[in-house]
DRENSEMI-289273 format. One record per atom (N, C-alpha, C, CB): z, x, y. Coordinates in pm, whole numbers, plus 50000, padded with zeros to 5 digits. Glycine has a CB too. Example, Ala and Ser with C-alpha at 12.3 -4.5 7.8 and 13.67 -1.06 7.14 Angstrom:
<rs>
507805131949431/507805123049550/507805132049670/509055113149553/507085128549775/507145136749894/507875129050003/505725140849940/
</rs>
This chain:
<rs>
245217699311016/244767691011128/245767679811146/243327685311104/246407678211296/246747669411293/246457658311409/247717672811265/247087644911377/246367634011464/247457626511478/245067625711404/247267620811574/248177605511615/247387595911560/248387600911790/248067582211570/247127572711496/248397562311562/246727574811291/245797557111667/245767545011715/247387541111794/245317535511585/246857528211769/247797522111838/249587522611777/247167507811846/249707525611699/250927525511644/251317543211678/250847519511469/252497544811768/252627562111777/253387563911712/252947570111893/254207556211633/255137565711520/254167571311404/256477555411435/253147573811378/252407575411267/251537585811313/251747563111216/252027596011255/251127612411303/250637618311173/252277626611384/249817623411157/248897625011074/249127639411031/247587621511129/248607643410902/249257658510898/248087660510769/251387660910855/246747664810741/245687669310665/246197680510589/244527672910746/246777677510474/247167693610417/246217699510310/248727694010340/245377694010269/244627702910162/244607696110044/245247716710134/244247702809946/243857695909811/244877701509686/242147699909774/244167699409592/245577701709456/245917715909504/245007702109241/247097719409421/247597729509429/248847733709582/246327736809412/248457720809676/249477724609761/250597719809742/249257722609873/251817733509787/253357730909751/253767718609822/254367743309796/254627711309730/254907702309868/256277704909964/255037686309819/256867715309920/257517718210059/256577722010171/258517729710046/255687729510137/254817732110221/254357717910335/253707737710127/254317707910304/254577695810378/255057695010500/255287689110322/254877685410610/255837685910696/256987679210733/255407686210765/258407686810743/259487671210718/259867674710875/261267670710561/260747660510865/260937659110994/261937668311076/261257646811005/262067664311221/263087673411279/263917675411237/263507672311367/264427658011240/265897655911243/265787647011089/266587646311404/266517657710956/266327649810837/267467641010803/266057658310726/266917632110746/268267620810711/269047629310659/268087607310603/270547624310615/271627632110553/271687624510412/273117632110644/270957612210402/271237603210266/270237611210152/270707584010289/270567606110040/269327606409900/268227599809993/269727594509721/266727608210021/265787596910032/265597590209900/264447601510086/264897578309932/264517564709828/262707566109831/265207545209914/262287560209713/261247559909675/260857546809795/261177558809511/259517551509847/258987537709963/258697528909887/257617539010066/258877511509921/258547501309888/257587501009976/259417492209878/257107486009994/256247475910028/254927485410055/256827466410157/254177488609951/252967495109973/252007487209973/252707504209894/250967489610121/250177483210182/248777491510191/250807479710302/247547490310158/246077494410224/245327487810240/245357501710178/245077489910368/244067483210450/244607471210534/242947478310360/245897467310514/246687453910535/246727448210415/246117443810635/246247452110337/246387445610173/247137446410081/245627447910100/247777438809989/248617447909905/247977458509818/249387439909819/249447461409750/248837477509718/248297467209541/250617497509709/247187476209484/247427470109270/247567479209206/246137462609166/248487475309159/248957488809083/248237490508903/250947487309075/247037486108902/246377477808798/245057481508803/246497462908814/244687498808730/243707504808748/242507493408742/243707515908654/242717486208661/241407477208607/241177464908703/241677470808444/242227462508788/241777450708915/242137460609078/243187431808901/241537473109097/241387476509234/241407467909375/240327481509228/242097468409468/241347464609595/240687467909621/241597464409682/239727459909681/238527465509734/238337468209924/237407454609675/238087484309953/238367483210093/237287490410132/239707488210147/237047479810315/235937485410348/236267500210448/235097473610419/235817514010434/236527526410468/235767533210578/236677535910345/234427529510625/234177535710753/235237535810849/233107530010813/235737530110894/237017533810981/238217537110954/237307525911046/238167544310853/239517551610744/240167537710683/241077562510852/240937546210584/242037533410528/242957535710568/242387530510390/243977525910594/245037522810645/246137525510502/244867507410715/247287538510502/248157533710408/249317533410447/248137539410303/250477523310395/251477524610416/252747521710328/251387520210502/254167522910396/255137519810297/256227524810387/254967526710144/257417517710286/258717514910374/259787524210299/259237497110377/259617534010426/260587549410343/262387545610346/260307569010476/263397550810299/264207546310270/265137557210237/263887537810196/266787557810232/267367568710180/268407559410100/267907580310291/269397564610051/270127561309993/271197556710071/270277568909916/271307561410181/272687555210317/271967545410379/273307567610465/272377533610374/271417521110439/271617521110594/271897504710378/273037528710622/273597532910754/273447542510830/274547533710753/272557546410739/271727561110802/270357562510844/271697571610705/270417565210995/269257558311073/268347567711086/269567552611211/268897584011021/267837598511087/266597595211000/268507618611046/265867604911065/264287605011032/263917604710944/263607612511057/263197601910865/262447608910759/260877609510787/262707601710621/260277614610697/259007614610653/258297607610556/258847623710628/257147605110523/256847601410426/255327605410379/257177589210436/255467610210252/254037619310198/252907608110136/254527632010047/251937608610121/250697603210088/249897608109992/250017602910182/249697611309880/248627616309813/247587605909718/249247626509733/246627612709749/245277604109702/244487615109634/244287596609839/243767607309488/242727610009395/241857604109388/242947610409297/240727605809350/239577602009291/239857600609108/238427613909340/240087584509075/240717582208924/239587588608851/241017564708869/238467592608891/237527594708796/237897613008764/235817589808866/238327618908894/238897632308906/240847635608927/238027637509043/241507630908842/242757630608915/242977646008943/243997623108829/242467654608895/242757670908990/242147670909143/241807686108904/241647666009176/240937666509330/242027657109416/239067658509336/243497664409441/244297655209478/244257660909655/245847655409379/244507649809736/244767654209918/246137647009936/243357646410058/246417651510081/247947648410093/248027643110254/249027663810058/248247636810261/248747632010451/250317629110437/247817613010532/250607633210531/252157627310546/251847618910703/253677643010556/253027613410724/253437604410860/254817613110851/253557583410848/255007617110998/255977624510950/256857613511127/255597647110927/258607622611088/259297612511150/259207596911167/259267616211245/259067592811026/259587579310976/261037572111033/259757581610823/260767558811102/262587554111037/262477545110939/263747545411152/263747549510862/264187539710776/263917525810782/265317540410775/263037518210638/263147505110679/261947505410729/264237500810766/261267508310793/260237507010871/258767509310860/260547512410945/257607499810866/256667507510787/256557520510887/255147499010754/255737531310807/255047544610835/253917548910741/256047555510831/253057546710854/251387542810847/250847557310824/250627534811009/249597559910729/248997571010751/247287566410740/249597582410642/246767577610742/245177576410719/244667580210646/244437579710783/243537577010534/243277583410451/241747585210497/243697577910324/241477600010588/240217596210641/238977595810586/240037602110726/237807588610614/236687585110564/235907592510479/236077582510646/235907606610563/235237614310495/235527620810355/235077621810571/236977614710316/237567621710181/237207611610101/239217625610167/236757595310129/236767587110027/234877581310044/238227574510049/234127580709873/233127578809876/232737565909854/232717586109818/231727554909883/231477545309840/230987543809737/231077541009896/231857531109659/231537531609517/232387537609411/230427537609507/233377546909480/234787556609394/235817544309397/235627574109503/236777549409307/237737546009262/238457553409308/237787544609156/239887549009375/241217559109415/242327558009372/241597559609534/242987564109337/244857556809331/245177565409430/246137558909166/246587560809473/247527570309569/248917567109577/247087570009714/249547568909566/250907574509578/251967578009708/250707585509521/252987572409715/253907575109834/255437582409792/254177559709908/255807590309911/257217597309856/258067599809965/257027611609779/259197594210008/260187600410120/260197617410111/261877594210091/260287621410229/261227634210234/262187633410338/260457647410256/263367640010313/263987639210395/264737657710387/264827624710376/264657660010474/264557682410478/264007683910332/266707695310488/264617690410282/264117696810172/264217687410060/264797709510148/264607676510060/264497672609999/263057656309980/265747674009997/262837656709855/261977644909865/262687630409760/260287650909805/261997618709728/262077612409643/261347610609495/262077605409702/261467600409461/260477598209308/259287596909359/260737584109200/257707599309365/256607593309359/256387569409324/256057604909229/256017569209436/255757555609394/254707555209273/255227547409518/255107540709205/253527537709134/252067538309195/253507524009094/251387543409126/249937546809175/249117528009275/248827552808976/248547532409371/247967521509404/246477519709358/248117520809537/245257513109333/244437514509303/243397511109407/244507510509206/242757512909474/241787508909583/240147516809491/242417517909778/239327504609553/237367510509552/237427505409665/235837503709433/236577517409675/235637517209860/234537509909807/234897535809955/234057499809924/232797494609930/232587491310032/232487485909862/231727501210074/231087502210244/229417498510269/231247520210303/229247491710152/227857487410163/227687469110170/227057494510022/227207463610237/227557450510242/226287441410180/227947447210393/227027428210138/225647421010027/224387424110069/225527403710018/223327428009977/221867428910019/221267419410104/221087428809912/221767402410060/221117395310113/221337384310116/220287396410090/220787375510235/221327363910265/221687355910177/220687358210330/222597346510166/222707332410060/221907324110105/224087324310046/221617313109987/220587302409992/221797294409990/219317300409873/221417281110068/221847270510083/220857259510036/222257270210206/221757251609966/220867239509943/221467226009946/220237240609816/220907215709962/222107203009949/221087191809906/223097197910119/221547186809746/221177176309681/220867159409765/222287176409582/221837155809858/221507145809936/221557146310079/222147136909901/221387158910177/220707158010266/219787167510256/221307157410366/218807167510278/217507174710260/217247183610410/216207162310226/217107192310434/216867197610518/215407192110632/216907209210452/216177192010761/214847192810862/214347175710849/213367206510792/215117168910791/214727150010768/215897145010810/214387142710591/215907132910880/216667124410936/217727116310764/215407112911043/219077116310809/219747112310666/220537102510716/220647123710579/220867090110635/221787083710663/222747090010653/221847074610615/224097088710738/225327094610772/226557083810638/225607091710983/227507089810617/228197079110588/229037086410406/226887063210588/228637099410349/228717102810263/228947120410298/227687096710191/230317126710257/230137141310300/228667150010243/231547149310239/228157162410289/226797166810264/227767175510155/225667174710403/226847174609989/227377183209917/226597197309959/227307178509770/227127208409968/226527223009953/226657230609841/227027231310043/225327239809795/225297248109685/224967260309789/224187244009553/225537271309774/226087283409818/225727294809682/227857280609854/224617298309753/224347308709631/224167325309659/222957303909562/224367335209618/224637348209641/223077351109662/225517356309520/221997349009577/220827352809665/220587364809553/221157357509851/220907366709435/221237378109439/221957394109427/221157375509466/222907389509542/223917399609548/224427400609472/224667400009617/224367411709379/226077415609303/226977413909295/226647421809302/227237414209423/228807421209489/229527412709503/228927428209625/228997395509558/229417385809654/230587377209607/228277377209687/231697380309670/232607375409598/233027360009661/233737386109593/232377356909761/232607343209846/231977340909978/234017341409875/232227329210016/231187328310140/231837324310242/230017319010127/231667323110374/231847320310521/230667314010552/232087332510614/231777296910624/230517291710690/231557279510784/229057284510557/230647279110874/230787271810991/229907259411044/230727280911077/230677255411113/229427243611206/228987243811310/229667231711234/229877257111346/229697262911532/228297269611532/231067277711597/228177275811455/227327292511451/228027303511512/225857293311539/229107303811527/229817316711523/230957317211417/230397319611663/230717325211337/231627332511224/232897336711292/230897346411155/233877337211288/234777341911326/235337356511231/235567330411337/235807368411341/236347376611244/237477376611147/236507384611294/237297376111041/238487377010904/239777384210924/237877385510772/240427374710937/242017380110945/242427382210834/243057371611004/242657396810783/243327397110620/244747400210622/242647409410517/245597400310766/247127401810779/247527393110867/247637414910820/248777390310913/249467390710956/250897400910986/249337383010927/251797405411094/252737414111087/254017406611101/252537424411181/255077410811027/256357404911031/257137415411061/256777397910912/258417414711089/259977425311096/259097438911015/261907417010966/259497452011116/259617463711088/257857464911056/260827466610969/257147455911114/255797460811108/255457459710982/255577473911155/255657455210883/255267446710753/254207437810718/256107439410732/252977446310696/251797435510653/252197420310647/251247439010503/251597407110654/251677396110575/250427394310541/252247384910630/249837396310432/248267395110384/247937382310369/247907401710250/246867377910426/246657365810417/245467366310333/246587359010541/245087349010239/243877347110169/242417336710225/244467341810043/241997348510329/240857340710387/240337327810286/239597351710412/240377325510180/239567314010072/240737305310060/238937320109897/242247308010148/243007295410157/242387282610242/244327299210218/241737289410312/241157279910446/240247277310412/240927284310583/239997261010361/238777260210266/238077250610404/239057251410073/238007245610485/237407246110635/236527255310631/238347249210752/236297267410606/235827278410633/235227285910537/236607284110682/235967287710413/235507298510310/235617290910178/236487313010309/234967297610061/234967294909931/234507303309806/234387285409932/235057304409765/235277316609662/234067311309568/237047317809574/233397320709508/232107318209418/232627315009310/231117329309394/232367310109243/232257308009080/232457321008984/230737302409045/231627332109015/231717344508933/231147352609014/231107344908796/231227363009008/230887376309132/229187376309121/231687396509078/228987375509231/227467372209262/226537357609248/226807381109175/228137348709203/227607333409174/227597323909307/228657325709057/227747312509279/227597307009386/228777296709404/226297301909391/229047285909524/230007279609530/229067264209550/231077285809643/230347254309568/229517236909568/231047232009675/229307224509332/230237227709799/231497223309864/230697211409932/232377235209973/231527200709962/231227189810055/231547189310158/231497180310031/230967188910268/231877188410396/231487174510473/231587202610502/231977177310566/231687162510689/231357172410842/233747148410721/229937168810819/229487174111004/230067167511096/227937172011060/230427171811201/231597171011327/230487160111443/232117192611416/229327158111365/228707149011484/227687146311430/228437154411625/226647134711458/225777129711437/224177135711493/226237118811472/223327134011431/222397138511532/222017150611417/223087143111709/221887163511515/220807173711467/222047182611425/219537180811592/222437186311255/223507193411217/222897207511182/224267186411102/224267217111221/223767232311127/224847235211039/223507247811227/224307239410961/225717249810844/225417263210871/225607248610635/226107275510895/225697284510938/226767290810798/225777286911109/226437301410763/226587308010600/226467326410620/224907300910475/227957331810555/227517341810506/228137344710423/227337349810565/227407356610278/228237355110209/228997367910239/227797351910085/230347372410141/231267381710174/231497388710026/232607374810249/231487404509987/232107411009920/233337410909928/231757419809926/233627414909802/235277421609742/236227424409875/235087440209647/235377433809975/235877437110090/236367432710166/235447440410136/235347417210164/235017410110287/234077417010389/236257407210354/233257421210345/232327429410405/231047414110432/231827445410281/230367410610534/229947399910561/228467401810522/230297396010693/227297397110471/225967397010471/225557394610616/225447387110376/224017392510619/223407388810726/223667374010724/221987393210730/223487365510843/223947348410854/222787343710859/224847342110985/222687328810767/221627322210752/222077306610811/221147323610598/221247300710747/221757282510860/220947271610759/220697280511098/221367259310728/220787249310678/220857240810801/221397244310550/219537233210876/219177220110890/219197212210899/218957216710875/219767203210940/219507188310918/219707181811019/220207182110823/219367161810963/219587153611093/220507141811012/217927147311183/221327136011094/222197123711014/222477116911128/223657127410921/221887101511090/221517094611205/223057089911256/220367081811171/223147082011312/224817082311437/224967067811402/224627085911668/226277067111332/227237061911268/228657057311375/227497072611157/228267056211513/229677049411576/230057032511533/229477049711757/231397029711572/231517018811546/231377008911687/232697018811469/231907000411716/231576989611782/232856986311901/231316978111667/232946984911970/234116983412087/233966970212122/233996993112224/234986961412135/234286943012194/235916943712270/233826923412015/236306938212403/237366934512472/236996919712481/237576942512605/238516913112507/238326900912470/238176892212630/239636896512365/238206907312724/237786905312851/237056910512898/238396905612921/235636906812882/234506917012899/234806921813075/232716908212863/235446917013130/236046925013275/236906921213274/235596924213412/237876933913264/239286934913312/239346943213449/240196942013197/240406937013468/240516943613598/242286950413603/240116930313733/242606963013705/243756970113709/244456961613644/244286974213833/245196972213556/246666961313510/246826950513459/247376957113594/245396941613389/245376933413270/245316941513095/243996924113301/246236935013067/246126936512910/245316929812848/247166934012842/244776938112722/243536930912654/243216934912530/242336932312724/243066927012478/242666932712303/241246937212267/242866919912185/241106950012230/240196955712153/239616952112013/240616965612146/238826952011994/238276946411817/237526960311817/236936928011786/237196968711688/236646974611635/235956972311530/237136980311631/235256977711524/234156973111424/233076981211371/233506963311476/233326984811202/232696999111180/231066995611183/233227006911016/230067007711181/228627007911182/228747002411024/227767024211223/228006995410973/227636983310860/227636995410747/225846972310884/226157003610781/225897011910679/226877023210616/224857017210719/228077027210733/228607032510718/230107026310575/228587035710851/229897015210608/230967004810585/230727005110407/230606987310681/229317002910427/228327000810277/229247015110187/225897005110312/228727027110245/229157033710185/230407043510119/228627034910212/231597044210221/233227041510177/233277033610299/234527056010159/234567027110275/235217017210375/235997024410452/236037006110316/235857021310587/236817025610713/237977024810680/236757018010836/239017028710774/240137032010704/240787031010816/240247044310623/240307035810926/241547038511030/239997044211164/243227055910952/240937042511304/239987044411394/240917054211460/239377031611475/240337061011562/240717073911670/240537065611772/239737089011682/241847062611854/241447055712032/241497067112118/242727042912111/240457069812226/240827083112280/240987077912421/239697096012257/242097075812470/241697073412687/241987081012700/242287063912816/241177081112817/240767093412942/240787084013077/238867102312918/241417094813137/242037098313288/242717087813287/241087099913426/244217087013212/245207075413254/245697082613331/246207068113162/246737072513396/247607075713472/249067094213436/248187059313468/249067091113230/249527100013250/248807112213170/250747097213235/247387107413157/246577119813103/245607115813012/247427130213032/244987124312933/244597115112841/245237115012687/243227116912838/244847104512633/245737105412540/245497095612409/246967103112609/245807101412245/244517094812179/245907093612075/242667104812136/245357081712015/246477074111902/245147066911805/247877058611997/246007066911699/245557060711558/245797044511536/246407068511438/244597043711476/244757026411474/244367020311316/243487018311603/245297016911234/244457007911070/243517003411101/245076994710986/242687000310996/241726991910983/241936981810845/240457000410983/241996971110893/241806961910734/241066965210651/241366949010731/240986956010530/240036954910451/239246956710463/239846948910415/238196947210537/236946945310549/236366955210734/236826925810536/237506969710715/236966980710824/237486974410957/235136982910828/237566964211022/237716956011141/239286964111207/237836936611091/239516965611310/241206963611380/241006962511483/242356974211377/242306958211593/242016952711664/243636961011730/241536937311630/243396964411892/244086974311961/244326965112011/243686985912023/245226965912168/246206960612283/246506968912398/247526957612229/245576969612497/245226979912558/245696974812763/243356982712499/246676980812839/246936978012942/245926986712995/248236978512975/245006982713116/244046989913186/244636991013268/242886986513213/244847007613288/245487014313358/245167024713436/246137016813304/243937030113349/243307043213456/243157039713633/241467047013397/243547050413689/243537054013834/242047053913885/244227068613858/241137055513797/239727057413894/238777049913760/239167078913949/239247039213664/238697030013580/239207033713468/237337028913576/238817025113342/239477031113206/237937034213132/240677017713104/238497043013038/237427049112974/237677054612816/237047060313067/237447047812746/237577049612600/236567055312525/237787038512543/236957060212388/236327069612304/236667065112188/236647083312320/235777055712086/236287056911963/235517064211845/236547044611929/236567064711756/235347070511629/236417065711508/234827092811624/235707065411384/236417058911293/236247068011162/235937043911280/237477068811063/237617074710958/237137067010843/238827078510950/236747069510755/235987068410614/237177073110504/234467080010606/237017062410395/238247066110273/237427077310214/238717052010138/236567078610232/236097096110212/236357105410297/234707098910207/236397106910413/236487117810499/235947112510569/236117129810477/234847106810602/233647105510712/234107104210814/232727095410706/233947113210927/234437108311101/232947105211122/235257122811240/232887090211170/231817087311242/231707094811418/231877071011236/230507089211435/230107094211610/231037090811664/228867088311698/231277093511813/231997085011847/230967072611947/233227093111915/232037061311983/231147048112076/232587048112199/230797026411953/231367045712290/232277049112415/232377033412505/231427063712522/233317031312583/233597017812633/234317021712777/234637008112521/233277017512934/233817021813010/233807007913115/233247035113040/235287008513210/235126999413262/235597005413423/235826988113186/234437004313555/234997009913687/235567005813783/234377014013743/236507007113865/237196999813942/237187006014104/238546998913873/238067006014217/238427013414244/240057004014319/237287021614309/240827016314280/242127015814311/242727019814462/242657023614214/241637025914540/242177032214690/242907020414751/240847037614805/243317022814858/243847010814955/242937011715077/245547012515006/242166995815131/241917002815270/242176998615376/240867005315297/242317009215461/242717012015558/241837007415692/242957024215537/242576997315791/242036993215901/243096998716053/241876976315874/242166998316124/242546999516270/241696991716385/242477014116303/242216984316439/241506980816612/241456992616690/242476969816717/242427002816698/242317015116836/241337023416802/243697025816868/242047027516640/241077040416595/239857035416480/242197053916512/238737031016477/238237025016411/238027038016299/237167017016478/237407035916184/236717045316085/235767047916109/236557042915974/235547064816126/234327071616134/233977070016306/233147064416021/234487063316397/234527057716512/234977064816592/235037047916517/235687061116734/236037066516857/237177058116951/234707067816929/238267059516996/238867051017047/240547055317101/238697040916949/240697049417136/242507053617192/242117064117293/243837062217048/243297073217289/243087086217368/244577092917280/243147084317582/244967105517384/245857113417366/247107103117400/245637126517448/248067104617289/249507093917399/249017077317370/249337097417647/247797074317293/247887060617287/248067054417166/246897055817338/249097047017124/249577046616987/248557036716945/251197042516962/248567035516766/247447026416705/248167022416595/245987033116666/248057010616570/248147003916394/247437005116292/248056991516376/248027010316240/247407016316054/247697005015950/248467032815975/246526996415941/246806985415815/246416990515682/245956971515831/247576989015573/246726994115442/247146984415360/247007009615375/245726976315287/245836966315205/245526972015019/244706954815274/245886964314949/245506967114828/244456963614795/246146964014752/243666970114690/242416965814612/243016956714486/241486980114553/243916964014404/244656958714277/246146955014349/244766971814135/246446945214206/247706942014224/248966950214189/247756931914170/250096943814222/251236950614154/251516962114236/250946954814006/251006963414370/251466974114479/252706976614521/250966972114588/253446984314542/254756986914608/255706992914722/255046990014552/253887000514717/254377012014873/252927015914925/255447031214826/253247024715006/252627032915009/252437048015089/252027026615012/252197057515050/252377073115085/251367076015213/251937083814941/251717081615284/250407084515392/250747100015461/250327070415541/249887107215518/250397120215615/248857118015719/250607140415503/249417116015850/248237120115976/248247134115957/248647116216154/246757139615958/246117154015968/247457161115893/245707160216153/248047172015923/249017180915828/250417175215837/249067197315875/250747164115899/252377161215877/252727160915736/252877146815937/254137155815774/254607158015620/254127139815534/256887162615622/254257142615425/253937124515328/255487116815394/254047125815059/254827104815409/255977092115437/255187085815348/256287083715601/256527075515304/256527069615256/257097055415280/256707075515197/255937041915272/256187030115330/256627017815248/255097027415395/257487009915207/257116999115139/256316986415159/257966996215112/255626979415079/254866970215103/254946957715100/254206971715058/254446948815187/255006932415165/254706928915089/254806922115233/255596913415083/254906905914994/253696904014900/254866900115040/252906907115017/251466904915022/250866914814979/250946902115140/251726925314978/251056942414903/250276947514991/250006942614755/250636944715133/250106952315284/251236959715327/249646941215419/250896968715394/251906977615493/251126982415639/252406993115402/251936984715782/251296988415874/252256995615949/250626978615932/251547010816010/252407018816034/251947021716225/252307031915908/252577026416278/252257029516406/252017044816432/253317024216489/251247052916457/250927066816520/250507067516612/250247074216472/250837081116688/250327085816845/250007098416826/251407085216973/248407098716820/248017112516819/248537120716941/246537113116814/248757133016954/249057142317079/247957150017110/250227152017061/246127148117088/245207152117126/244307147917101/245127159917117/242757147117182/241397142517097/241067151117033/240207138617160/239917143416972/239167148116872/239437146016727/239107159816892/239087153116626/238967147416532/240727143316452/237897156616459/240427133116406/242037134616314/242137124616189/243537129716425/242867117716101/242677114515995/243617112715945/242077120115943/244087104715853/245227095715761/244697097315628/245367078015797/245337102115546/245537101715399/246307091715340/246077112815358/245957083815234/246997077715193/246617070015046/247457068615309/247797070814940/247497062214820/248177054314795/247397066714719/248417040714716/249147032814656/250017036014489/248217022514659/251287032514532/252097034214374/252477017114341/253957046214387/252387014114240/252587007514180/253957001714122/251937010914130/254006990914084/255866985614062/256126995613935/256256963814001/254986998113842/255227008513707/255157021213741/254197007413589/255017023313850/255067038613917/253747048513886/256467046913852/252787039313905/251497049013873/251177047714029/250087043013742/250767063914042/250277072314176/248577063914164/250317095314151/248367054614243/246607052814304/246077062514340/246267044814423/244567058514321/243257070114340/243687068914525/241017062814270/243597083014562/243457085514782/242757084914852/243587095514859/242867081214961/241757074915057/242047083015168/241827058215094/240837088315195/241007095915351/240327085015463/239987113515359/240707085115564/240297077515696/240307085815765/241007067015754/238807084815846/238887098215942/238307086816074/237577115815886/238777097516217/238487089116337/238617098016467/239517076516344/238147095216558/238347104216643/239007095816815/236787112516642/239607106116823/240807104716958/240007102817063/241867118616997/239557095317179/238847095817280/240007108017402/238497077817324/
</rs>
């Protein structure tokens, strides 16, 4: 039987039978290299490395076949023809019950993937397997044996969560990470856990691919954000974290086999009351384009329990976006910012403050509204009004709201933007002659001597 395989088409599949088959009988490629083939390196299953260490197996989950591979090779490094590469797999408990897949038309260098399909491997067995170039009639040495167990059955049952100082489903002071105990429940199998603050688990990346299609196996329990390896297989783990917000928290939990095969997901509870700090300007109204100092000031209780350390400034909708910078905090938690109010349609801040433990408090928000348009007068064409005619020109006055004006941009109905400069006085006045009645309209915003674009003002009016 043979098969293509998935998404990768250099990797064709070739089912030859059990012990006793010749291995010329095999299939080599069209076109055979002319070098010594080489024994394949970089042996990979499942995306995993290969262990060559009957007594520490990988463990792989095999309803959707296993993935094997390796990097076939000849002895001419300059020699680019085909090869093949053979596959054989046992059951260590039976090494006579041997099967064979090849990937046939390999290049050099390159992985060449086969399948070891499902139905040949049982849950709960033990396998080794083995890789070998051919190149025509000829083959290489057998690699070292790999060792893989299937385990296609996933933990019985949920983990228990528990946490010594926040108690589930009760309001907690904030201000201290929540320790977690992470327990298998149970399970046998459970070699670590997954957990989140979202409630969605994300799927387990156990590779990455580099040059020539080369596994990079990664260790989901590096990302300790996320995962944590038990204590002893079926034990449990103890992690502290810091909830991402105040108020009503979840831990969402599952645990994971050898495999990474996931349990069912469970959730811990809780409430931790809101811990922002304090915002004071030393101009309780500022207006466009005054500078002003910020004081911060952590929540007390929070303070009680590690000391602040540093604050998060977050503005929103400046002029050139929004945009968030770090600020010390003294000793005694306090700092104090220097802040030009600048937003186009008001300023609007976001703070939250760090803990010499970890703690991100809530955040406390500080908003101040303005408006920046310019407006716009007429005697001919009033606003929202009626006046002039076709052919009768009108004066367009546009004054500032804020200071520090410099121009200003305008387009009647679809012309193109002009652009005006402004007096002294941070006024400008332009002359237009509509060429019809009815409805029509002026757009226009103010820029500034620092070159910030003002919030736009439409004026609408109609042509008698």
């Amino acid at each position: 039987m043979t098969k293509s395989f998935g998404a990768r088409p250099r990797a064709v599949l070739a089912l030859l039978g059990t012990l006793g088959l010749s291995l010329a009988a095999a299939v080599s490629p069209a076109s055979a290299a002319g070098g010594t083939p080489t024994t394949p390196t970089q042996l990979f299953n499942g995306n995993r490395n290969c262990s060559t260490d009957a007594d520490r197996p990988t463990y792989l989950w095999a309803r959707n076949n296993v993935v094997v591979e390796g990097i076939p090779g000849t002895a001419d490094p300059d020699d680019n023809s085909l090869v093949g590469v053979r596959y054989q797999v046992w059951p260590v408990a039976d090494p006579s019950h041997t099967e064979t897949v090849t990937h046939d038309r390999a290049t050099p260098e390159d992985e060449a993937r086969s399948l070891l399909p499902n139905d040949m491997l049982a849950d709960g067995q033990t396998y080794a397997w083995r890789a070998q170039t051919v190149a025509g009639d000829a083959a290489s040495d057998w690699s070292v044996p790999c060792y893989v167990t299937i385990d296609d059955t996933s933990p019985a049952s949920t983990p228990t969560i528990t946490s010594p100082n926040y108690p589930p489903n009760q309001w907690n002071q904030g201000g201290d990470p929540v320790r977690f105990t992470l327990s298998a429940n149970g399970a046998d199998d459970v070699a670590g856990f997954q957990y989140s603050w979202t409630g969605s688990l994300e799927s387990i990346v156990l590779a990455d691919f580099g040059d020539h299609g080369i596994p990079q196996p990664r260790d989901p329990y590096a990302d300790q954000t996320h995962f944590v390896r038990a204590d002893a297989l079926g034990g449990s783990a103890t992690v502290s974290l810091v909830p991402p917000y105040g108020g009503a928290a979840t831990l969402w939990v599952r645990s994971l086999d050898r495999a990474f095969s996931p349990s069912e997901t469970t959730s811990y509870r809780f409430y931790v009351s809101p811990t922002p700090p304090t915002i004071t300007p030393a101009d309780p109204s500022p207006e466009f384009g005054d500078t002003t100092t910020f004081t911060l000031r952590p929540d007390a209780a929070l303070q009680s329990r590690s000391p602040v350390v540093s604050y998060s400034v977050h503005t929103i909708n400046g002029p050139d976006g929004d945009k968030t910078f770090d600020v010390p905090a003294t000793a005694d938690g306090t700092a104090t910012t220097e802040l030009t109010i600048d937003g186009i349609i008001g300023e609007h801040l976001s703070v939250t403050s760090r803990s010499a433990n970890g703690w991100l408090s809530d955040a406390a928000f500080w908003d101040i509204d303005y408006d920046t348009t310019p407006t716009v007068a007429s005697e001919v064409y009033p606003e929202n009004g009626s006046g002039g005619g076709a052919g009768v020109p009108g004066t367009f006055t546009f004054t500032p709201k804020v200071k520090g004006v410099v121009s200003y941009t305008y387009t009647f109905d679809t012309e193109p933007e002009v652009t005006v400069a402004a007096g002294a006085d941070g006024t400008a006045s332009v002359d237009w002659t509509p060429d019809s009645k009815g409805s029509h309209g002026v757009q226009v915003y103010a820029t500034t001597r620092t070159g910030i674009q003002l919030a736009l003002y439409a004026y609408d009016f109609t042509v008698d």
